[in-house]
C-alpha distance (Angstrom), angle and dihedral (degrees) to the residues before:
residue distance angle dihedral
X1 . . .
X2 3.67 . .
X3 4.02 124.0 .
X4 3.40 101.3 -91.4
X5 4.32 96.8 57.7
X6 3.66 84.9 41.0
X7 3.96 93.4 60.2
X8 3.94 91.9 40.7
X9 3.93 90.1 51.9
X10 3.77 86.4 43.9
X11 3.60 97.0 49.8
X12 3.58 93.3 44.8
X13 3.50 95.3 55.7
X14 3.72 91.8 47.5
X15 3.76 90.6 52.3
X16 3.76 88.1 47.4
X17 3.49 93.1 49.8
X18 4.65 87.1 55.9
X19 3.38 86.8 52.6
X20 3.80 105.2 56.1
X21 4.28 84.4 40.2
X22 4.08 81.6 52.2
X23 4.24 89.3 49.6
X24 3.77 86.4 46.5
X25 4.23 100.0 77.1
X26 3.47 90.2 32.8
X27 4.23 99.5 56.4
X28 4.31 79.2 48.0
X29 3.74 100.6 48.4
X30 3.59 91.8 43.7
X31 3.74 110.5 33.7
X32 3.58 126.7 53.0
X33 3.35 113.2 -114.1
X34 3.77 95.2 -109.1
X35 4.27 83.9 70.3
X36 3.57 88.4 44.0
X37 3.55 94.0 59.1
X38 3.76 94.6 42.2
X39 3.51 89.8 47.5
X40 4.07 86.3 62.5
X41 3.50 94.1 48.3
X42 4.01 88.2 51.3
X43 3.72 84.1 53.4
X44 3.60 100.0 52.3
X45 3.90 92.8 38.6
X46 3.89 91.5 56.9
X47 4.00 85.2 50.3
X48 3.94 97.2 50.9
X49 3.62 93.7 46.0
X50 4.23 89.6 57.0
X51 3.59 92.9 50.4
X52 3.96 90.4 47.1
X53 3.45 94.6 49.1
X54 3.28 105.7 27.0
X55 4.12 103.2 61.9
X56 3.21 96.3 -149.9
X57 3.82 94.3 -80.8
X58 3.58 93.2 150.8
X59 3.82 90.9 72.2
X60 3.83 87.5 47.5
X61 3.82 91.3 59.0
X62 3.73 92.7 43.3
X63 4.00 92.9 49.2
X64 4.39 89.1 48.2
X65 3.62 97.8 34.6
X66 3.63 95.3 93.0
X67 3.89 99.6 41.1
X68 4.00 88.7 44.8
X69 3.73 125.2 81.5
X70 3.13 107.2 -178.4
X71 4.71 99.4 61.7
X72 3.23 97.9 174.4
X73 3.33 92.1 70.1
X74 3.57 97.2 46.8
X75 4.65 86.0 56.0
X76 3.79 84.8 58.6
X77 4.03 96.2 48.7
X78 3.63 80.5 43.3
X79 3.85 95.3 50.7
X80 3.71 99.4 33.7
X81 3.95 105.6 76.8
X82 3.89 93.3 41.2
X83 4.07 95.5 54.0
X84 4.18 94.6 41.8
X85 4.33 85.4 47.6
X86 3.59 83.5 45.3
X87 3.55 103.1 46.1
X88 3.93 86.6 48.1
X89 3.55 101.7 49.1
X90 3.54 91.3 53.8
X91 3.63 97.9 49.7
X92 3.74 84.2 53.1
X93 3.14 91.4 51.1
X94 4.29 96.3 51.3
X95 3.78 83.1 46.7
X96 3.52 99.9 61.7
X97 3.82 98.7 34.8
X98 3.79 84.8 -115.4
X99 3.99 104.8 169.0
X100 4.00 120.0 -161.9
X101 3.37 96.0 -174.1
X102 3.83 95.7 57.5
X103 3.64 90.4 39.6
X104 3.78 102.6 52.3
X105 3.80 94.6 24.0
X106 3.43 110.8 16.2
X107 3.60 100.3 -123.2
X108 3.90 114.9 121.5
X109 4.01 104.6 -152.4
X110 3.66 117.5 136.8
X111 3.71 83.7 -149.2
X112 3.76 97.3 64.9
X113 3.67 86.3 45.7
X114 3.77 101.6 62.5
X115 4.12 88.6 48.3
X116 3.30 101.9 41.2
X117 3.79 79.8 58.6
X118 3.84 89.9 44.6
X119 3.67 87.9 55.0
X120 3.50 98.1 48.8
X121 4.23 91.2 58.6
X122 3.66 87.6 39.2
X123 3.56 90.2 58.8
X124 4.03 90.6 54.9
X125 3.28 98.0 36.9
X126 4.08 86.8 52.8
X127 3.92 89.5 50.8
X128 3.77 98.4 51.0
X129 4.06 87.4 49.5
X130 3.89 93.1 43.2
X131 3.98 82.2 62.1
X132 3.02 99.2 40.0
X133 3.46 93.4 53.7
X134 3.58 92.9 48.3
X135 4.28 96.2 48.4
X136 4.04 79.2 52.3
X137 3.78 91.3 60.5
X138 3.93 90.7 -121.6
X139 3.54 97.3 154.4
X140 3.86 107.7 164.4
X141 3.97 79.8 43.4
X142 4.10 89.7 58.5
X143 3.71 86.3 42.6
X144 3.93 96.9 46.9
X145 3.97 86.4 52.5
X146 3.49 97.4 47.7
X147 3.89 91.0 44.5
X148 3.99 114.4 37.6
X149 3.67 103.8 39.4
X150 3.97 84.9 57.2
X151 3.87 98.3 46.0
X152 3.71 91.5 43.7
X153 3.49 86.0 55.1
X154 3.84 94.2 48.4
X155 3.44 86.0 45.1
X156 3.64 93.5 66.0
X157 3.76 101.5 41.6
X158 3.44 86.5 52.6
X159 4.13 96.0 48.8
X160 3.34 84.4 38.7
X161 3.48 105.0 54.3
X162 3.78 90.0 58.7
X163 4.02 98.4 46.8
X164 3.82 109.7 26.6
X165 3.61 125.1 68.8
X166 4.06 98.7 -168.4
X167 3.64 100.6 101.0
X168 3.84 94.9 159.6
X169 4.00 120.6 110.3
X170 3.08 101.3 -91.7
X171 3.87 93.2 74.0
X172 3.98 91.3 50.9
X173 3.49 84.2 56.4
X174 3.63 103.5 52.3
X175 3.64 85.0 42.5
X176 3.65 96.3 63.4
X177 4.14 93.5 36.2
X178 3.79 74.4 63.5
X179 4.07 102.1 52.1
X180 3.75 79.1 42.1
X181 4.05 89.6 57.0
X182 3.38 96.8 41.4
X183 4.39 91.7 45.5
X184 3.74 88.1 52.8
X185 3.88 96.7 51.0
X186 3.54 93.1 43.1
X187 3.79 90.3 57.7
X188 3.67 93.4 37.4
X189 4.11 86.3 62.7
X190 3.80 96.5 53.8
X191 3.84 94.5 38.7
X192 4.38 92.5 41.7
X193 3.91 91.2 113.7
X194 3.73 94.8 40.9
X195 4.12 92.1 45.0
X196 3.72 89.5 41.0
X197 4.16 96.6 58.9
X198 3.99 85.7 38.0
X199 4.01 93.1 63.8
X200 3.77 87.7 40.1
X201 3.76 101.6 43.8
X202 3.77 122.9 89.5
X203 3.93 114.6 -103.7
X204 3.97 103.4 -104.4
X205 4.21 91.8 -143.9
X206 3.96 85.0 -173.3
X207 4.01 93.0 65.1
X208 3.75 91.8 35.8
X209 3.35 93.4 57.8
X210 3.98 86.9 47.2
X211 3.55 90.6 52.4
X212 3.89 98.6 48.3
X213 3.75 90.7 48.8
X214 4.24 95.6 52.5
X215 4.08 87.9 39.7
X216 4.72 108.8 41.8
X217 4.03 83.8 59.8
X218 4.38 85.5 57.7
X219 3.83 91.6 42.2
X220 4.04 92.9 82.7
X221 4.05 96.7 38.9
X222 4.32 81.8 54.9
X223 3.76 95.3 49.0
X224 3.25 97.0 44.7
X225 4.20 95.0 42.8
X226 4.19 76.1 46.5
X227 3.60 92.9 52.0
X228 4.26 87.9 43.4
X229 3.72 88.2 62.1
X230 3.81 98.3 33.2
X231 3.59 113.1 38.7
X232 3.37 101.3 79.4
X233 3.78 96.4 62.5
X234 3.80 85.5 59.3
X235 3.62 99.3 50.6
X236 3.90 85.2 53.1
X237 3.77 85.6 49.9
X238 3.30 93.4 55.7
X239 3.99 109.6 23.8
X240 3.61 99.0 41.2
X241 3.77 135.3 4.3
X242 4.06 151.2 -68.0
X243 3.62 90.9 -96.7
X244 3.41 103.4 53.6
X245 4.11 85.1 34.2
X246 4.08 84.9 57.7
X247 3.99 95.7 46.4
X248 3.76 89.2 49.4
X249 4.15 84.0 43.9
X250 3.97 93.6 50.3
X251 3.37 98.6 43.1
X252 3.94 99.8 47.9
X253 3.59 97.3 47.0
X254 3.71 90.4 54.2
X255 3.66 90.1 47.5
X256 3.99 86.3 49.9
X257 3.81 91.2 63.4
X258 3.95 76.3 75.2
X259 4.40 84.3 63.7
X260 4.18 81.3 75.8
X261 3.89 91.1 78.1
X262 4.30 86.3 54.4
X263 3.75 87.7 55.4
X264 4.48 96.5 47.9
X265 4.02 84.5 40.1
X266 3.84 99.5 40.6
X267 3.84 86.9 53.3
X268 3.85 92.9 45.2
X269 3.64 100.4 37.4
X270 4.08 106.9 43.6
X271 4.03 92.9 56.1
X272 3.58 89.5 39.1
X273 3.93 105.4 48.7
X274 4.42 82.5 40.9
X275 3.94 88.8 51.5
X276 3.68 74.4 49.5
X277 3.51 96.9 52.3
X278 3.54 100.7 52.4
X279 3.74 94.7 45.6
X280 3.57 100.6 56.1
X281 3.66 123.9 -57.8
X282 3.89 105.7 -111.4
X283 3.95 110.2 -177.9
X284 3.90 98.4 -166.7
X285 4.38 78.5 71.1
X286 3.72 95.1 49.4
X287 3.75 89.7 42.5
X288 3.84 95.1 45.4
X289 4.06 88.3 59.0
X290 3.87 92.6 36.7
X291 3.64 84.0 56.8
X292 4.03 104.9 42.1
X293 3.83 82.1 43.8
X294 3.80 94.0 62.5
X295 4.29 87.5 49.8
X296 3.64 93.8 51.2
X297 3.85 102.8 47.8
X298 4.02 88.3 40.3
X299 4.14 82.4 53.2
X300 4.16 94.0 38.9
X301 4.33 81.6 46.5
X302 3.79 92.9 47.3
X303 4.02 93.7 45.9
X304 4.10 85.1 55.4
X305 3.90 89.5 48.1
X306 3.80 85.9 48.0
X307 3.93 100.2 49.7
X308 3.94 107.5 20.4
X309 3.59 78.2 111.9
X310 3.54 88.9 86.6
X311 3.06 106.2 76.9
X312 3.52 94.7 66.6
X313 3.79 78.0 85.5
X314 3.82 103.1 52.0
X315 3.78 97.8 40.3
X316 3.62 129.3 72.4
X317 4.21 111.4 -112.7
X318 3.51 89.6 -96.8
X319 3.84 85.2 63.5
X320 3.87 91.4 57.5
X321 3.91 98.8 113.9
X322 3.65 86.3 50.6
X323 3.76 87.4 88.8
X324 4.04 97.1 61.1
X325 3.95 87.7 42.1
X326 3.50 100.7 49.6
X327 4.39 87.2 64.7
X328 3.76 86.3 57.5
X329 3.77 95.0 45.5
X330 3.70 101.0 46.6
X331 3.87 81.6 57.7
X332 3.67 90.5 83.4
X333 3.65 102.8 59.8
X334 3.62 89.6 47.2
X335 3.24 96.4 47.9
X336 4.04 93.8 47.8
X337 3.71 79.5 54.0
X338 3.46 109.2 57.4
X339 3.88 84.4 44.3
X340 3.98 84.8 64.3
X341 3.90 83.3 73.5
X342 4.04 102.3 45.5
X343 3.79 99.6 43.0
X344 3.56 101.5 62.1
X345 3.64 97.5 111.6
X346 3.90 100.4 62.8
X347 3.81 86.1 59.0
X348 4.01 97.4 44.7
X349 4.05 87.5 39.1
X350 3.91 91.1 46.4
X351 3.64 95.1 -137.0
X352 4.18 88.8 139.0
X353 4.13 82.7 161.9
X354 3.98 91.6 79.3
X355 3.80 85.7 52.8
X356 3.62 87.5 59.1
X357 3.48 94.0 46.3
X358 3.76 94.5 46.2
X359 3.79 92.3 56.5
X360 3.95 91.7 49.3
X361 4.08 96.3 46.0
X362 3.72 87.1 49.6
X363 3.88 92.6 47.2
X364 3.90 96.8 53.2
X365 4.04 89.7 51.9
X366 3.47 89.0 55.2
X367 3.67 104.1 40.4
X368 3.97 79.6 47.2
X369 4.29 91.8 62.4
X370 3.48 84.1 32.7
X371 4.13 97.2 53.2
X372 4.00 86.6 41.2
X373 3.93 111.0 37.1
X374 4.03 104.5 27.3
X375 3.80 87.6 75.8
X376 3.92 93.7 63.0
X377 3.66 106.3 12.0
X378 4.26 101.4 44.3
X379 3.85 118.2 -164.6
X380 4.00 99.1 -4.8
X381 4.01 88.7 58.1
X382 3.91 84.0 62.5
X383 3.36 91.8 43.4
X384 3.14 91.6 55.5
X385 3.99 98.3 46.4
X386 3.93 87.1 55.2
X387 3.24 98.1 49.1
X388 3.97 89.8 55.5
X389 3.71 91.8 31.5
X390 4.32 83.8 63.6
X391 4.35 89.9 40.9
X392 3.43 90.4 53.8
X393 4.42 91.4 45.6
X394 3.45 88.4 48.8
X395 3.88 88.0 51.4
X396 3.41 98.9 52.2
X397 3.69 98.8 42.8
X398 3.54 91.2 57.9
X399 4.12 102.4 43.7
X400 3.90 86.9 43.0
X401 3.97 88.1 45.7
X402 4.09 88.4 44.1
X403 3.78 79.2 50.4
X404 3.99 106.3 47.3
X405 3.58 90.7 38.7
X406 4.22 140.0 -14.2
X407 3.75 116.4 4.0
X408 3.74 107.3 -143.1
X409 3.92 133.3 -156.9
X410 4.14 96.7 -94.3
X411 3.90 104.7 156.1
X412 3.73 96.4 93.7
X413 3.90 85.1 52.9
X414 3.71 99.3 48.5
X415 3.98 85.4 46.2
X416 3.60 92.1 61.0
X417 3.63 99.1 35.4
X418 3.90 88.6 54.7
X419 3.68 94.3 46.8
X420 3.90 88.6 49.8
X421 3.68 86.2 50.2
X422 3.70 95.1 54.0
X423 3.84 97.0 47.1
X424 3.90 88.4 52.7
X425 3.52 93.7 54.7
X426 4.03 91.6 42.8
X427 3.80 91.2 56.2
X428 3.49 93.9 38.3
X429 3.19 105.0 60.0
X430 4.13 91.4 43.8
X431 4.17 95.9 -101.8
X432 3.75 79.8 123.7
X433 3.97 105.7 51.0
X434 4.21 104.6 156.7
X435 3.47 109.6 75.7
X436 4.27 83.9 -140.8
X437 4.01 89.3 58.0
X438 3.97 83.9 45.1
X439 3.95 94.3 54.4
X440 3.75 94.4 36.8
X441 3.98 85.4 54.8
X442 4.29 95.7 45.7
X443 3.86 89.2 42.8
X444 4.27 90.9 61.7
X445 3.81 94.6 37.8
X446 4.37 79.1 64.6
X447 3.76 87.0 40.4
X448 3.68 94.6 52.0
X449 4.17 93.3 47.9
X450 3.77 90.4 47.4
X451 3.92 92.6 48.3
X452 4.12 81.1 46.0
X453 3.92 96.2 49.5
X454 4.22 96.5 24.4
X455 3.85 89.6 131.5
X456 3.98 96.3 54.4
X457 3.62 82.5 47.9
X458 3.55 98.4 57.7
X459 3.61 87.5 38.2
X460 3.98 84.7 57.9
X461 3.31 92.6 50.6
X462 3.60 96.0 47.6
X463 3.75 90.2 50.8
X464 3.73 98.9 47.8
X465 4.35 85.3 52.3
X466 3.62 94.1 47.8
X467 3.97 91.8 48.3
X468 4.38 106.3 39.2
X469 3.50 100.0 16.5
């Protein structure tokens, strides 16, 4: 992918990312928080259903599309097994007078049935495009999807704010069966050629087969990594209620506007550290970005500590102890992030069956908190779970990584991780009440990592002189 692509599908994303913080206020000043919470269940029900269905085919076509010719071929093998699963769930489903809706929301409407199920295929079939898409080197198509849908969806909250008075759940739903709609056409009018010769072309059983085999084995690792990053809205569903479900909602999606920097450093850092690879492994590199990446997410995690205040001012009252949760939350992006850097060696060393591991030790600890806590302490139990559910992923990725392949100097990192850790869960659970006490606290967590990592900042600044000065 050359530079220019790269920036479009980087700006896109970034531009994507504005408009769901934009959506955010709105959904909370409009909806009650009962639809709010719903809304997030919705959200996370349309995700689970694409990773059940879809067996993680879109990695498949990713992984083949450069030793395949023919592509088309490889979007039907990737579309195939996700539409016949689909197609056969939900005739079990009409057989047995199964209802989702009254199950997961407990609203009995045949209605809400059929497009909840709509969504759910939408969803995968909007996945499998969005790669596609991408492998194709579409990049004003990537940024289109990651733009429109979103703004068109902003656009009607916003218009409809103002002229509607429904502001039950049913009108988020509709809402989003419409961005869905609108994603799915967009995609189908870049990829018409490609989806065209894939419904005509003859399935190639030899590749499919190929394709199945490389992608079952990932289907586990994704539902439980799903499940890491999912569960605990469902134990709040079920163990407590909306309100706390919505605060923990609110405050996690804002945090997740964070997630951009994993997509700009994922795309940067995997060709990079493989170029790397295959060059010559030098250590002092990986350890130089290990090390810079600890300062920065201990300075992006101290800036949220700092300024969570403000969302007092964007979110209704009933929103207030978003502000304290939002420091835990944004915990788990950064901490996902810094992993990037410590887990190269279970990629390079192939041993993708730690991976899976990883993502299922780190879901039982937090559907432990989550079983125990959620009961008595609501939204900042799962908070809480998260947050260690992340520390303990980053963990393992790097001791299996120091395993598999080069074991790196990490103590300075899990010292400052840990003592990041500890201040969240001071201020979060009110041990820290003056705002003064608060700052004074955030301001010698930084202090400590910088007296920690003082010679890769001198180094920094060093480098940065000797380069633009």
């Amino acid at each position: 992918m050359n530079i220019k692509n790269a920036s479009i599908i980087t700006l896109g994303s970034i531009f994507g990312a504005i408009l769901s913080m934009l959506i955010i206020p709105i959904l909370t000043w409009y909806f009650p928080q009962e639809v709010v919470a719903k809304y997030s269940i919705l959200l996370i029900l349309y995700s689970f259903g694409s990773v059940l269905i879809g067996f993680e085919m879109h990695q498949a076509y990713v992984r083949e599309y450069y030793e395949v010719v023919q592509k088309e071929q490889l979007l039907k093998i990737a579309l195939v097994p996700g539409t016949a699963i689909f197609i056969l769930i939900s005739f079990f489903l009409i057989l047995l007078d199964i209802s989702l809706a009254e199950m997961v929301f407990n609203l009995k409407s045949t209605f809400l049935d059929f497009f909840l199920l709509i969504g759910v295929y939408l969803t995968f079939f909007i996945n499998i495009l969005m790669h596609a898409v991408r492998m194709h080197g579409m990049a004003f198509g990537f940024a289109a999807i990651q733009i429109l849908p979103k703004l068109l969806f902003f656009a009607l909250l916003l218009v409809g704010s103002f002229i509607f008075e429904q502001d039950g759940f049913d009108t988020l739903f509709y809402l989003n069966g419409i961005v869905l709609i609108i994603s799915a056409i967009i995609l189908i009018i870049f990829l018409k050629n490609d989806l065209h010769q894939a419904i005509i072309l003859k399935l190639d059983k030899k590749k499919f087969k190929e394709m199945m085999v490389f992608s079952l084995p990932l289907v586990i690792g994704s539902l439980a990594y799903w499940a890491l990053t999912s569960i605990d809205r469902l134990f709040l569903n079920f163990l407590s209620n909306y309100n706390e479900l919505s605060l923990y909602a609110v405050a996690s999606t804002v945090a997740s506007a964070v997630g951009i920097l994993v997509v700009v450093f994922g795309s940067l850092w995997h060709p990079l550290i493989y170029k790397w690879v295959n060059e010559g492994v030098d250590s002092a590199k990986i350890l130089a970005v290990n090390e810079l990446m600890v300062l920065f997410i201990c300075f992006i995690w101290t800036v949220f500590g700092l300024f969570s205040w403000l969302t007092d001012y964007i979110f209704p009252t009933t929103y207030a102890d978003v502000s304290v949760m939002i420091v835990g939350c944004v915990a788990m992006p950064l901490l996902y992030l810094l992993s990037e850097t410590t887990t190269i060696g279970i990629g390079i060393s192939k041993k993708t069956k730690y991976a899976m591991l990883i993502s299922l030790f780190c879901l039982f600890l937090n559907m432990t908190i989550n079983y125990f806590f959620v009961e008595k302490y609501g939204a900042k139990a799962s908070v809480i779970a998260s947050m260690l559910g992340f520390c303990l992923f980053l963990i393992l990725r790097t001791e299996f990584s120091s395993f598999l392949w080069i074991s790196l100097s990490r103590w300075r990192m899990y010292i400052s991780v840990f003592t990041y850790i500890m201040v969240t869960i001071l201020i979060l659970f009110g041990f820290l009440e003056s705002y003064v006490y608060i700052v004074m606290v955030w301001i010698a967590a930084l202090f400590l990592v910088f007296l920690l990592y003082y010679k890769r900042i001198i180094w920094l600044i060093n480098f940065i002189g000797k380069r633009y000065i």
